[in-house]
N, C-alpha and C positions, 0 to 999 in steps of 0.2 A: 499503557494501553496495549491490546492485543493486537494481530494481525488481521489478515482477512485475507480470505481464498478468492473472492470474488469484488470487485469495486466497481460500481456502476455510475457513470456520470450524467449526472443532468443539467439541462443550465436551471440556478437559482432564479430567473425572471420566465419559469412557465408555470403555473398552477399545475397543470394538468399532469406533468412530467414529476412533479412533487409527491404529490399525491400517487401517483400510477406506482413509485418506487416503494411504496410501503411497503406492497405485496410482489415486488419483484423477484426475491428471493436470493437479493444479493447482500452480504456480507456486511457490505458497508454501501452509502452513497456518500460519491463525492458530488455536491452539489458544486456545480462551477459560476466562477463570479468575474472568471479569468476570460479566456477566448471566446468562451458558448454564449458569450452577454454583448451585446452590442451597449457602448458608451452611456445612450442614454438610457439602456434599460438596469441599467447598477444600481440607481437606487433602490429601485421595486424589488427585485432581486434581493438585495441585503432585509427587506422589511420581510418578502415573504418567506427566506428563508429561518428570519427569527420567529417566525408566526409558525412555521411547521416544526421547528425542533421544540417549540412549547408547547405543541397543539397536540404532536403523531400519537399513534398507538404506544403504547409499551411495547411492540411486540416488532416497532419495526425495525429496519438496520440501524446499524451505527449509521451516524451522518456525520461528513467529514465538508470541510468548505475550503473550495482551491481559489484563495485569493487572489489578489492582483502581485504582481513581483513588485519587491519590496520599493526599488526604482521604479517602480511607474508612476504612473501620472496618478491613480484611482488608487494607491495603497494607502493613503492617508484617510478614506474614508474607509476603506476597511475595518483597516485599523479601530476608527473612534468608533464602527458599528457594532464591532466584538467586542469592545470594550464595554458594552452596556449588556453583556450577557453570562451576569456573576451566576455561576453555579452551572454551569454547561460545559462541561469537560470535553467539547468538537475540536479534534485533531484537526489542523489549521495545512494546507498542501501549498508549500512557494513554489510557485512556477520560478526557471530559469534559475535555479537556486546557482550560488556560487557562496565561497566562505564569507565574503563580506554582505552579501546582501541576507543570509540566511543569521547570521550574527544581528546585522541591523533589526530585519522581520521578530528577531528572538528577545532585543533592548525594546523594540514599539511596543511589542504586544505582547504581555505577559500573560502568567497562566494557564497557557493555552499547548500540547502535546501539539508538535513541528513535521511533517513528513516534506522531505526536501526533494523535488523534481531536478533531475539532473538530465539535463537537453541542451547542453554547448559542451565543447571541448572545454573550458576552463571550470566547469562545475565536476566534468569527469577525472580532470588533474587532480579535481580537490576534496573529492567528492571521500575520502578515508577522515580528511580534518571535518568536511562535514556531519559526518557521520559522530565521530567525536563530541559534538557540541552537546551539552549534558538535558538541553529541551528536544533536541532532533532524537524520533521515537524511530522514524526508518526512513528508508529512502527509496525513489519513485522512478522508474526511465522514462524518459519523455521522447521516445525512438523517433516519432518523427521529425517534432522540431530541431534533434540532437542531427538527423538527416541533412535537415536545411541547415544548417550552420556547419556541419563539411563541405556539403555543396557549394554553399557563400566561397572555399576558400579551395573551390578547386577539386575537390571529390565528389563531385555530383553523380561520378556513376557507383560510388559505395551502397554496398546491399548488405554486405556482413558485419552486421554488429556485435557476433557471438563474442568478442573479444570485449567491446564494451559492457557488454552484458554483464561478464564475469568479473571483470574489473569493479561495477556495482556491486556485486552480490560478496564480493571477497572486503569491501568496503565495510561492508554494512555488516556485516560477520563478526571483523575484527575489533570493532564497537560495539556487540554484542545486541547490535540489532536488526531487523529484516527487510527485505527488501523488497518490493512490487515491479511486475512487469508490463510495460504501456501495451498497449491494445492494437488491436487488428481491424482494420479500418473496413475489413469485408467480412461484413456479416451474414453475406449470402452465401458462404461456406464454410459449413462447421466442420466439415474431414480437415480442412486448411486451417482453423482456429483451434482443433485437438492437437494436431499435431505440433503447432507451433507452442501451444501451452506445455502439451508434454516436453517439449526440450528445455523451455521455459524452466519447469517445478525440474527437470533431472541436474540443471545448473546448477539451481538451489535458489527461485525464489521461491516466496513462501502465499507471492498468489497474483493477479495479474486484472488490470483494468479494462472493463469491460464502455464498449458503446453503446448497445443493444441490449434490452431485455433478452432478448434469443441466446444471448450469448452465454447468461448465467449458468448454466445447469452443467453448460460445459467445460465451462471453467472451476465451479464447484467440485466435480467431480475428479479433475484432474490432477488438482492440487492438494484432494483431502489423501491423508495417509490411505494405501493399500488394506483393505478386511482385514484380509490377513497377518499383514504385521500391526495391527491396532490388537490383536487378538493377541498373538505371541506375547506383545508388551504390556497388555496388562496381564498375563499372568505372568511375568516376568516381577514386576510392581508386586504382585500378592506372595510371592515367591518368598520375597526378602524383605516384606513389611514387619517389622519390628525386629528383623534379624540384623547383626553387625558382621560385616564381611571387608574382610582385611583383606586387599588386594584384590585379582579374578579370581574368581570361582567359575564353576562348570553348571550352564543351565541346559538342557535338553541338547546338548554335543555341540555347544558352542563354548567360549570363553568369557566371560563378560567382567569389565570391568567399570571406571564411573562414568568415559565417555558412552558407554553402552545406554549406563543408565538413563541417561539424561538425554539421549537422543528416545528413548521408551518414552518416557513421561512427556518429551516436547508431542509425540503421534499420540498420546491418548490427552492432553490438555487439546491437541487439535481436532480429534475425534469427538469433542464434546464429552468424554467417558471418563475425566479425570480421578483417579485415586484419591 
């Protein structure tokens, strides 16, 4: 599965929220099944979600579903509700992910593409094995609740997560997959939600979880490659399309070699301009 610059959450138990995301203009939705659902609203929630990913447009996002953490009480019906949904290829999101509960979620419930939420300190210990596991497609920061659980143990005045941050994204790298950054809970400022995304994509994630339709456009835009170097690299790509080049070689007074190349082609597969 691909990534996404933009991931907009909804809870699975509102119509209206389901609906409204077709045309939000985000990337992907993760329809939530997890926090945003109140106990008794889970079942509705799992039915309407299955009525919308057979219903929507063609045209609308990916649709991704944040289940219940593997250990909870409500994963069991998850479980058997996905499991009645043969030929739907919906990236599956474990809250609270840690090696053994993301391994469990991966034996329950097959065929289904993993993105593992890392929101305790022992998900972020483990969070490179997670990354490893050959279903987990990337991995998710879950900054607040990662918050409350230093808090619980004594750092309650922690604000700096840049270190956890990188710790994720060097994770998810080194397993050869990507990474998403949790969301900004004030949506009544986009200069505060630019900026924070811009530090976000210079890390190196590759796109970041939105609460707000509002939020879209500016997280889209933050995380999509630079004009500029979407330009340079495809002509870079046309350059040496069907040419063999042994070692670097020199393109317009640079050096280039094959991590060059393949950082080109990840910004034009991201640009939608793929060669």
């Amino acid at each position: 599965m691909t990534f996404a610059r933009s991931v907009l959450s909804v809870p699975g138990s509102s119509q209206r929220f389901l609906d409204k995301s077709i045309n939000s203009g985000a990337d992907a939705v993760m329809v939530d099944w997890e926090d945003g659902v109140a106990p008794v609203d889970k079942p509705a929630a799992r039915e309407l979600t299955h009525a919308h990913i057979t219903s929507a447009a063609t045209a609308r996002p990916h649709v991704w579903v944040r289940v219940n953490a593997s250990f909870a009480e409500h994963f069991d019906a998850d479980a058997s509700a996905v499991g009645q949904w043969p030929g739907h290829d919906v990236p599956l999101v474990l809250p609270m992910a840690t090696l053994a509960s993301a391994a469990l979620a991966a034996q329950r419930i097959q065929d289904f593409p993993l993105i593992a939420m890392i929101e305790t300190a022992e998900g972020l210990e483990q969070a490179a094995e997670i990354a490893r596991l050959p279903r987990v497609a990337g991995l998710m920061f879950g900054e607040y609740d990662f918050l409350a659980t230093m808090a619980a143990v004594g750092a309650s005045r922690m604000s700096d997560t840049g270190w956890a941050k990188s710790r994720i994204i060097n994770a998810a790298a080194a397993a050869g997959k990507w990474a998403i950054a949790g969301p900004n809970a004030d949506f009544s400022d986009p200069t505060a939600l630019s900026a924070q995304a811009r530090r976000e994509a210079d890390l190196g994630f590759a796109g970041k979880l939105c609460i707000h339709p509002s939020q879209i456009s500016t997280v889209n835009e933050t995380f999509a490659p630079a004009p500029e170097y979407v330009n340079w690299a495809q002509d870079l790509l046309e350059e040496i399309n069907g040419q063999n080049h042994d070692g670097a070689f020199r393109f317009r007074g640079q050096m280039i070699d094959a991590p060059v190349i393949e950082r080109a082609r990840a910004a034009v597969r991201m640009a939608g301009a793929a060669l």
